[in-house]
N, C-alpha and C positions, 0 to 999 in steps of 0.2 A: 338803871332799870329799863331802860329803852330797849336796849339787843336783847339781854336776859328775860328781861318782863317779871322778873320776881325780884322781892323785897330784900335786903343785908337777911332775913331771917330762914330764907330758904335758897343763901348761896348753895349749900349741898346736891342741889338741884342743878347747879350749873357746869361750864366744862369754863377753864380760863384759858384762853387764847390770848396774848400777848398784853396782860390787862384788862382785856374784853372778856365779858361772863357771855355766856351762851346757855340758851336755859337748854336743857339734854334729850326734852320730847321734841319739840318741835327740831331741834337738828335732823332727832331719827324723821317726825314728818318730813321734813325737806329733804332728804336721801330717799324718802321713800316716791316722793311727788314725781322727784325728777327720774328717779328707776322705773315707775311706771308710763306715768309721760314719754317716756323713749322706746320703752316694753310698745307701747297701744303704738306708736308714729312708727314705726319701724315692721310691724308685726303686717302679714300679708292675709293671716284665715282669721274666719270669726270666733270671736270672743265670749258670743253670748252666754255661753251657758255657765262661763266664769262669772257672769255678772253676780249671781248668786252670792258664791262664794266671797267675793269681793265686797260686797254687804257685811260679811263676818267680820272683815279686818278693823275695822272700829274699836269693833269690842273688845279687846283685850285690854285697849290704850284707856279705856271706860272703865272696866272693871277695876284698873289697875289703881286709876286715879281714885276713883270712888272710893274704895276699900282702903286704899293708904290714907285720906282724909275723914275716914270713917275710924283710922287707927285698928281695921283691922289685921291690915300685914304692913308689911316694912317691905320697899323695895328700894332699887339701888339704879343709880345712873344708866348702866346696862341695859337693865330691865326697862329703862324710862326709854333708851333710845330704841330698842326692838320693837315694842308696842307701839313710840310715834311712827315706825318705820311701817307698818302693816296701817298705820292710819294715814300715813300720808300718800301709800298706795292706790286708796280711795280717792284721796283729794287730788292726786296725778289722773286717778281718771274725771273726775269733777272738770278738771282743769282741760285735760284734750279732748272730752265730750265738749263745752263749751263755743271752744275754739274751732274744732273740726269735727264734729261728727255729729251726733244726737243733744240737741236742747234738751230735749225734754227726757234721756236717763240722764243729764248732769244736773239737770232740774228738781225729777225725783232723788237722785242719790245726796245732793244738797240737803233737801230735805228730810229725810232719814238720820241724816251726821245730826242736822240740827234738832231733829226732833230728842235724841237720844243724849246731846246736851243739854235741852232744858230738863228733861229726866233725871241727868245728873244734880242740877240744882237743884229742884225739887225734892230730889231725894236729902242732900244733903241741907236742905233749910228744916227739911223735918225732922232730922237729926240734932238741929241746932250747930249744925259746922258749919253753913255758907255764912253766915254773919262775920265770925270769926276769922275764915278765913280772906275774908273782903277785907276788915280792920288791917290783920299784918300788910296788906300793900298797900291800903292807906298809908300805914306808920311809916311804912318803907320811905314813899314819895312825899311825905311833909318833913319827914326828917333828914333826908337825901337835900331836900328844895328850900 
């Protein structure tokens, strides 16, 4: 569960690399960090008015999760890696705002990612599915351990 981060009960989730599970959003995030990370270090005119748009790219990876744990839709590996790939878009710029350029839009954009996670929680404890879904990775790690 370490690489993966998910339970035996949502291998489905994962990609298997040489016996190694790889959970399939966060790959898309990390393709997406580094495509942008390299996009913003390389790029010579300004950006800002992308900044906006770059706000969206969250959402998808949000709705996606939400709604498959809500059991309203069914999605698939693909879907899991495109969605983290627009989120981790965000967090490539999170990452080269930090480091090089403006604190305070890696600051706010931080901010926003997080806000719209605990939104997801939220929403799904009122649903009665965060509880649930916390147990299967317990079960995962005491039965793995």
């Amino acid at each position: 569960m370490i690489i993966s981060h998910h339970p035996p009960s949502q291998y489905n989730r994962t990609y298997r690399l040489c016996g190694v599970r790889f959970c399939t959003r966060c790959t898309g995030i990390l393709l997406g960090a580094i495509a942008m990370f390299f996009v913003l270090k390389e790029t010579t005119f300004d950006l800002s008015a992308f900044y906006f748009i770059l706000l969206l790219f969250p959402i998808p990876a949000i709705l996606n999760f939400t709604l498959t744990e809500l059991g309203r839709i069914k999605n698939n590996n693909y879907q899991r890696v495109a969605t983290g790939f627009l989120l981790g878009n965000t967090v490539g710029f999170i990452v080269y705002h930090l480091f090089f350029a403006s604190l305070f839009w890696a600051l706010i954009t931080l901010g926003i990612v997080i806000s719209l996670e605990i939104l997801v929680a939220i929403v799904l404890h009122k649903k009665g599915k965060l509880e649930p879904f916390i147990q299967q990775y317990e079960d995962g790690l005491y039965k793995e351990g």
